[in-house]
N, C-alpha and C positions, 0 to 999 in steps of 0.2 A: 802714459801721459802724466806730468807730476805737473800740481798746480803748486806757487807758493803767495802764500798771500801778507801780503804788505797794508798794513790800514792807509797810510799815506797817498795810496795811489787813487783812493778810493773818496770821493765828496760825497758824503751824505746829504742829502734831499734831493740832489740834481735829479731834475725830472725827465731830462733828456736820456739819463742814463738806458740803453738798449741793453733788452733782456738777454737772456742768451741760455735759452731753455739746454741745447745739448752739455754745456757746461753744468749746468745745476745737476743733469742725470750722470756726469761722471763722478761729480763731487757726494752726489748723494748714493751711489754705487762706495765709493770708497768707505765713507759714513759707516754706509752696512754692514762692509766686511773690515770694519776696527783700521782701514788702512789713512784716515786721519783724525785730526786732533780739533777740526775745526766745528763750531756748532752750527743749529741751523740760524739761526740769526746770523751769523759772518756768512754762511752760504748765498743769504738773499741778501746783504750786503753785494758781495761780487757776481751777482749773477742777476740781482734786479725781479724778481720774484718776490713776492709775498710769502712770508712762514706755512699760512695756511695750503697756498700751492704746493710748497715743496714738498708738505706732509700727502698731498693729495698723489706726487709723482714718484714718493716712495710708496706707498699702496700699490700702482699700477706696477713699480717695479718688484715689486715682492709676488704681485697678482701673476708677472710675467705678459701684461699687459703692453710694455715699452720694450 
């Protein structure tokens, strides 16, 4: 699955914005194994999570928890 990410498509603050947790654990699988370029700030941009969750969802995935 390849994600590409466009800031354009993207409104910052919208609060309507829906999270989309399975997204965040492919994009931060990818992170892990160097397969992208994107940080975690642009992560919780496109996926609506908070920095400090994502850090919480790579733990569990390193734990082998997810």
């Amino acid at each position: 699955m390849c994600y590409t990410h466009d800031r354009s498509s993207f409104i910052l603050g919208d609060d309507k914005m829906k999270k989309d947790k399975q997204k965040a654990i492919d994009l931060i699988k990818k992170k892990i194994n160097n397969e992208t370029y994107l940080s975690y700030d642009e992560i919780s941009e496109i996926t609506g999570y908070h920095r400090k969750y994502l850090f919480k969802l790579k733990n569990e995935i390193l734990d082998g928890t997810i």
